[in-house]
C-alpha positions in Angstrom: 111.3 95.0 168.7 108.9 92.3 167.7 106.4 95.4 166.8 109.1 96.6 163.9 109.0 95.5 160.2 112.6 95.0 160.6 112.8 92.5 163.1 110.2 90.4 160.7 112.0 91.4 157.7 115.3 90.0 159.0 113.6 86.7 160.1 111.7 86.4 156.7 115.3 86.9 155.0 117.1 84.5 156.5 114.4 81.9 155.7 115.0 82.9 152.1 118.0 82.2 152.4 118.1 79.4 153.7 115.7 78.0 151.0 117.9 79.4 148.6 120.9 77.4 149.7 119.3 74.3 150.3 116.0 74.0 148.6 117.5 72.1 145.1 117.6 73.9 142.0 114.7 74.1 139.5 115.3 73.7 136.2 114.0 76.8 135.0 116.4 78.7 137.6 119.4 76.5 135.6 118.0 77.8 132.4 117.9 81.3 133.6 121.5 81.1 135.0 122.3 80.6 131.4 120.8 83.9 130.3 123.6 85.6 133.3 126.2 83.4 131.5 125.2 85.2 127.9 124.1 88.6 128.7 122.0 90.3 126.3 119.1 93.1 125.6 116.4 90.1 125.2 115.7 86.9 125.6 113.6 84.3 123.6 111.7 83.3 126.7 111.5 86.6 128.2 112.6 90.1 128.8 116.5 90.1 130.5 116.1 91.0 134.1 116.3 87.7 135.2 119.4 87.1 133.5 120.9 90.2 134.9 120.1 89.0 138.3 122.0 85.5 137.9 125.0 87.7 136.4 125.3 89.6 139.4 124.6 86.4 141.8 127.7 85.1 139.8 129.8 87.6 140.4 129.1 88.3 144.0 129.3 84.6 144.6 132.2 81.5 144.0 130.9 78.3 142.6 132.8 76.5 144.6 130.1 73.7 145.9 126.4 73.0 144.8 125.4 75.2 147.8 126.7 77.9 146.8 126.5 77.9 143.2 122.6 77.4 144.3 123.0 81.1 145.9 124.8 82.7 143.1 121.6 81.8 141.2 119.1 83.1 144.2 121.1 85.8 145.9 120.0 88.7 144.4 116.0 86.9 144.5 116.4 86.9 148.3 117.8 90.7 148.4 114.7 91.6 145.9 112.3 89.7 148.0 113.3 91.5 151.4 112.8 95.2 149.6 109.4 93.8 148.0 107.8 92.9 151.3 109.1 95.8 152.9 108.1 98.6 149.8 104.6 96.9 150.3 104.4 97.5 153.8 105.4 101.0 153.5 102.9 101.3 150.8 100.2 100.2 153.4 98.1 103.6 154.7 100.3 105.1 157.7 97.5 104.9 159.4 97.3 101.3 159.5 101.0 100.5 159.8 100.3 101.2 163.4 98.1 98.5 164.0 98.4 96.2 161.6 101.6 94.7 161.0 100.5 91.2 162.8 97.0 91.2 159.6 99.9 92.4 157.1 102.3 89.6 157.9 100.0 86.6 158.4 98.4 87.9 154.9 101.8 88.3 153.0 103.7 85.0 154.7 100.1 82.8 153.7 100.2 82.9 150.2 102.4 80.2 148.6 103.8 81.5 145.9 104.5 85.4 147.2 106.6 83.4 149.6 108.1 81.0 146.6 109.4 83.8 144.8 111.9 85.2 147.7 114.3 82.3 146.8 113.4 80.9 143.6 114.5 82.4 141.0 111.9 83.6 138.0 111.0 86.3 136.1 108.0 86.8 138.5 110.9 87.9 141.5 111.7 90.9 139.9 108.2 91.7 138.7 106.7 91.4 141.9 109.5 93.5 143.1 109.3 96.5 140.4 105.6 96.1 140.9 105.8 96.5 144.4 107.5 100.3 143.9 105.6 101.1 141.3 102.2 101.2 143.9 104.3 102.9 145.9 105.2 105.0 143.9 101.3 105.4 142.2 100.2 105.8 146.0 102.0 109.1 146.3 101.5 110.4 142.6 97.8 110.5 143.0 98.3 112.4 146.3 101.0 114.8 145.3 102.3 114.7 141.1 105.6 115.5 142.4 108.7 115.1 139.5 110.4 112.3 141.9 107.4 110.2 141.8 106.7 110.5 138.2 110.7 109.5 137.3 110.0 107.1 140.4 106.5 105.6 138.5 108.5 105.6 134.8 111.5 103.4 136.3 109.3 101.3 138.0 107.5 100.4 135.3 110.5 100.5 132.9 111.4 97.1 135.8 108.0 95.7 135.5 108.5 95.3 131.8 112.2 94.7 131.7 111.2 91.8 134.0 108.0 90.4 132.3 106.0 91.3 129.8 102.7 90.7 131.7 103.5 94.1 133.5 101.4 95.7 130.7 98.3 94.3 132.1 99.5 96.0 136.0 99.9 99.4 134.3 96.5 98.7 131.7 94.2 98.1 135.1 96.1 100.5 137.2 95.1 103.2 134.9 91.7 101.8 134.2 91.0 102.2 137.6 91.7 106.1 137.4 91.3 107.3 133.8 92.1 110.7 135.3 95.7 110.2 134.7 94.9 110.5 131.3 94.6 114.2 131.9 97.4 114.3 133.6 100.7 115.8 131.7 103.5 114.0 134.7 101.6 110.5 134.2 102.7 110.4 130.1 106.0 112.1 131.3 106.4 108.7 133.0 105.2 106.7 130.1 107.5 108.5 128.3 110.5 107.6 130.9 109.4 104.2 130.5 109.6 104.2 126.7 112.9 105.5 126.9 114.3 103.0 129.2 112.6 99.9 127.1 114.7 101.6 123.7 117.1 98.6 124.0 115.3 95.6 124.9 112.9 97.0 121.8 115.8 97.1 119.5 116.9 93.5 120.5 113.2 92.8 119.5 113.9 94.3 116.1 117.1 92.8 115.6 116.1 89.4 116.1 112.7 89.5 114.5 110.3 90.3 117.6 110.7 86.5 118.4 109.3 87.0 122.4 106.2 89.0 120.8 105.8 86.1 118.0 106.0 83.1 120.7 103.5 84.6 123.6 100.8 86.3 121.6 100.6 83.5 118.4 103.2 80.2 119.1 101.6 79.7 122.6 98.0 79.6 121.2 96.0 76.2 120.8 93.1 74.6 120.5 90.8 75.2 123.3 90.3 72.2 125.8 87.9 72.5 128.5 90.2 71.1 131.6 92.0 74.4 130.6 89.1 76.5 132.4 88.5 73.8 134.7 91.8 73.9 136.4 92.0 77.4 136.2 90.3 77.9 139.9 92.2 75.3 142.3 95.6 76.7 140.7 94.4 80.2 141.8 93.8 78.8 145.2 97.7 77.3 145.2 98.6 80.3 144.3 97.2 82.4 147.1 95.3 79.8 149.4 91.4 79.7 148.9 91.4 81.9 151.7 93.0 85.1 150.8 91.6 84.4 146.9 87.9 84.6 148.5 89.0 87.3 150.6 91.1 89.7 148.1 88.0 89.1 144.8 85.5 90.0 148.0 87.4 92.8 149.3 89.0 93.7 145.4 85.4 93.8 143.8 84.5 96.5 146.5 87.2 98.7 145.5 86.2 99.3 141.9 83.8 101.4 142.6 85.2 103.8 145.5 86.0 107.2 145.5 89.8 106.8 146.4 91.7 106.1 143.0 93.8 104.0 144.6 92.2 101.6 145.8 89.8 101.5 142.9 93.1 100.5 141.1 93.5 97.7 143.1 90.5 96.5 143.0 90.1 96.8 139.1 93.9 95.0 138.9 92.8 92.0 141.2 89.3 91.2 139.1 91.2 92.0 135.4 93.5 89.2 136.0 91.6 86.9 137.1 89.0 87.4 134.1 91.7 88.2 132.0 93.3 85.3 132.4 90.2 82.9 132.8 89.3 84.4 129.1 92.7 83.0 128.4 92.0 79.8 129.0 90.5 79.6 125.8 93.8 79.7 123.9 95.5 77.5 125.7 97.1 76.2 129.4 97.4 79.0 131.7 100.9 78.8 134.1 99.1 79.7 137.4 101.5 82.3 138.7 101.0 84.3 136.0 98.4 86.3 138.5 101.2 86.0 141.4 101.7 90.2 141.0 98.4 90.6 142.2 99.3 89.6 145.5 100.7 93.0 146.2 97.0 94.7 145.8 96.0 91.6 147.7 98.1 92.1 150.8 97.6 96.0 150.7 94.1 95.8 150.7 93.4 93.2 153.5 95.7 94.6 155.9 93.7 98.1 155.5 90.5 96.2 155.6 90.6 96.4 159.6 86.8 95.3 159.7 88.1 91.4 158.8 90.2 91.3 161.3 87.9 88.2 163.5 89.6 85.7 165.7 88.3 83.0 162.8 90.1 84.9 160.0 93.5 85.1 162.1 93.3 81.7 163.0 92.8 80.5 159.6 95.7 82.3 158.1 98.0 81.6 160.7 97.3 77.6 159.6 97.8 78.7 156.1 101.1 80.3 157.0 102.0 77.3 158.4 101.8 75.1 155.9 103.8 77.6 153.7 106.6 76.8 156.3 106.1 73.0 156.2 106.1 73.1 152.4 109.5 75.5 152.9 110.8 73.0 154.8 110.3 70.1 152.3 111.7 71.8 149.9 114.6 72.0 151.7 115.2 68.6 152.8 114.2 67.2 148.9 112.5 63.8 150.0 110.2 64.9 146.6 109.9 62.4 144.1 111.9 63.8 141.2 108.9 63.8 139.0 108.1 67.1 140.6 110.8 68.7 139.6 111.7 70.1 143.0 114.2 67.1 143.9 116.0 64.3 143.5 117.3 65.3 140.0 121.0 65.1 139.8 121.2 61.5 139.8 120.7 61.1 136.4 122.8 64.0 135.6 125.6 62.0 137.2 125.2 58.8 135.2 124.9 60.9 132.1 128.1 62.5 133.2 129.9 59.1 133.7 128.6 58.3 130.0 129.7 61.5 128.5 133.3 60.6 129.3 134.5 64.4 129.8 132.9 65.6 126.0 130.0 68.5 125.3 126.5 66.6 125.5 124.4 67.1 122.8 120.6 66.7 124.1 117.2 66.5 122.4 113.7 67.5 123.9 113.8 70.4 126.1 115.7 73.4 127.6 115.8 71.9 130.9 118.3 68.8 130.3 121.4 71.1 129.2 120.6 74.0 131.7 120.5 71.5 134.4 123.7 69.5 132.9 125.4 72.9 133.0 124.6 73.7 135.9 125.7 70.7 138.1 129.0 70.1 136.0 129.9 73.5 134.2 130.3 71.3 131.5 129.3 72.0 127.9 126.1 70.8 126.7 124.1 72.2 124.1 119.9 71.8 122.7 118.9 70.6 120.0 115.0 71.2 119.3 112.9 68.0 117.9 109.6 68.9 116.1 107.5 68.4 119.2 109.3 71.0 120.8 109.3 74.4 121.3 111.8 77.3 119.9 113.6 78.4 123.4 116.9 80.8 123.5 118.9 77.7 122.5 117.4 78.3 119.0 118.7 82.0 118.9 121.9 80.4 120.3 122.9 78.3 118.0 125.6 76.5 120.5 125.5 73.1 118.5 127.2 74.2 115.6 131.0 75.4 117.3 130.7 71.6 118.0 130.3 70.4 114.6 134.0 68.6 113.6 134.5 67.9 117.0 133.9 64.6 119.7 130.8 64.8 120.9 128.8 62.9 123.1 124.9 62.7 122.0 121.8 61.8 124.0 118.5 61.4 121.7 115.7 59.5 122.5 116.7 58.1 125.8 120.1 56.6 123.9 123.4 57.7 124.6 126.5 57.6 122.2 129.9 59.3 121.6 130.5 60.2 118.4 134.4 61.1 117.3 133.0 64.2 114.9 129.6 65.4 115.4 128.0 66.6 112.0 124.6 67.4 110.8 123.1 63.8 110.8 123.6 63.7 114.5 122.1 67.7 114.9 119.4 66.6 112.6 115.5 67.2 114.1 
């Protein structure tokens, strides 16, 4: 049994989910459960797969305690993890399935933030999870340009973009790897089911101004700092461990020049983020797990490479999967200072809700504050942007103003006051 994806899949789920119920909630997750709570065609943030996911968690499970309502946010992650790991694994060369599952799961299980993203609850979840069937599906379309691989490919990457909008750089270095497709009538019948698919989230674009497009390609630009490029090389390594990084540009840079497709694919996808988003350095911050898809090429690649395979390389990656279950463990019993982020938050949620006597809470600064506040009491609380902060969906919102007229209880600046009728003065930047 212990030879059988299965068995490893079940054990990798329940650790999921028992990070999901105990690991405490980030604020981005809170802010995310708020897209479920006001489901739409688009986000300002991002595209609204995430939100649907938190929508269905909702459903499927009560808020009745912090535990669960910490699963209604995660369930559906851990259910799109599970299928992830297991779509990559049958993406894997049959061949190699026979040998290598022991290579595939030290590889997969070893790199931090693969393994983040089967509880918490981001954008990148899904992505990695459309992504996932989508070189699959690629795998098997190069082989055989059957019709159920091209509807297969388009809904795929119909996911990848409903989830995140860096999915255009996966399909851009996927094809640059095999500019045959461009001949190839059932790859633009794909595109074209793609297209199709994205007609709504395009028109909520429209509607609203293109505000996603505006904020990531101009609002997010700044000037260029050097720690920017600096930093960019130890984040890749918390993102994958310096060990698979080495090993996946090694192996990766190989690939762009072979004669399977395929591989050449995942070769050219591995190196294009990693230059791409070095290049991007120059604009601004990157987020480091903005390269987190490419773990899928990653983990395909070094479990087929069967020639790495020394008693060194297991050994180091078994102590790298090892501390990715310490760090899972910490998580869960949050002894982090709160400064992280990653615990010991709700305390000053729990004074604020003492202040707020039972009103709506107006807040200032950031996104995180209400979506946390909202999350922990299902209270109302509301945003409202200063001018050294940036738009968010609370902008396209507009919550603050079925509060205006009414008792409100205001937090700006670090002060706290209830006001019997909140007008403009008090929304005022």
């Amino acid at each position: 049994m212990t030879k059988h994806i299965g068995f490893w899949l079940l054990i990798w789920g329940v650790l999921d989910l028992l990070c999901a119920l105990f690991c405490e909630i980030h604020a981005d997750e809170a802010y995310y459960r708020l897209y479920g709570q006001f489901l739409d065609w688009g986000y300002f943030d991002h595209p609204p797969m995430v939100g649907l996911m938190t929508a269905l968690g909702n459903i499927v499970v009560p808020e009745t305690s912090l535990i669960l309502k910490n699963l209604s946010v995660r369930l559906v992650t851990v259910l799109m993890h599970m299928a992830t790991v297991y779509v990559v694994w049958r993406t894997v060369e049959r061949s190699t399935r026979e040998t290598q599952l022991p290579a595939f799961l030290l590889v997969a299980f070893s790199i931090p933030m693969f393994c983040a993203y089967g509880f918490l609850t981001t954008p990148d979840a899904p992505l990695l999870c459309f992504a996932a069937l989508f070189y699959y599906a690629y795998r098997r379309f190069i082989i055989v340009p059957s019709w159920s691989m091209t509807a297969l490919l388009g809904i795929s990457m119909a996911g990848m973009l409903y989830s995140k909008y860096i999915a255009v750089l996966v399909i851009l270095f996927a094809l640059l790897g095999n500019l045959r497709l461009l001949r190839e009538g059932k790859a633009w019948v794909a595109v074209g089911i793609a297209m199709v698919l994205m007609i709504p989230h395009l028109w909520w674009q429209y509607e609203n101004n293109f505000p996603s497009f505006t904020y990531h390609l101009v609002s997010r630009a700044t000037s260029y700092q050097l720690l920017y490029s600096v930093e960019f090389l130890p984040n890749q390594w918390a993102v994958f461990n310096p060990l698979v990084w080495a090993l996946m540009l090694w192996i990766g840079g190989r690939q762009i020049c072979h004669s399977d497709a395929f591989r050449r694919s995942l070769g050219m996808t591995i190196w294009g983020f990693q230059v791409f988003f070095l290049v991007m350095t120059c604009r601004g911050h990157v987020e480091p797990h903005r390269t987190v898809v490419t773990a899928i090429p990653a983990i395909i690649l070094l479990t087929e490479e069967t020639e790495i395979w020394k008693r060194g390389i297991k050994i180091a990656l078994a102590c790298c999967a090892g501390l990715v279950l310490v760090a899972r463990v910490v998580l869960m019993l949050n002894v982090l200072p709160a400064r992280t982020g990653l615990a010991n938050k709700r305390p000053f949620y729990e004074q604020l809700h003492a202040e707020a006597q039972g009103y709506p809470v107006v807040f200032d600064g950031s996104f995180q504050a209400p979506s946390l506040y909202r999350f922990y009491y299902n209270d109302e609380a509301v945003l409202v942007r200063n001018l050294y902060d940036r738009y968010t969906q609370f902008d396209l919102w507009h919550l603050e103003r079925e509060l205006l007229g009414k008792p409100a209880c205001v937090r700006r600046k670090g002060q706290v006051y209830i006001t019997e009728s909140l007008n403009d003065e008090d929304l005022s930047e």
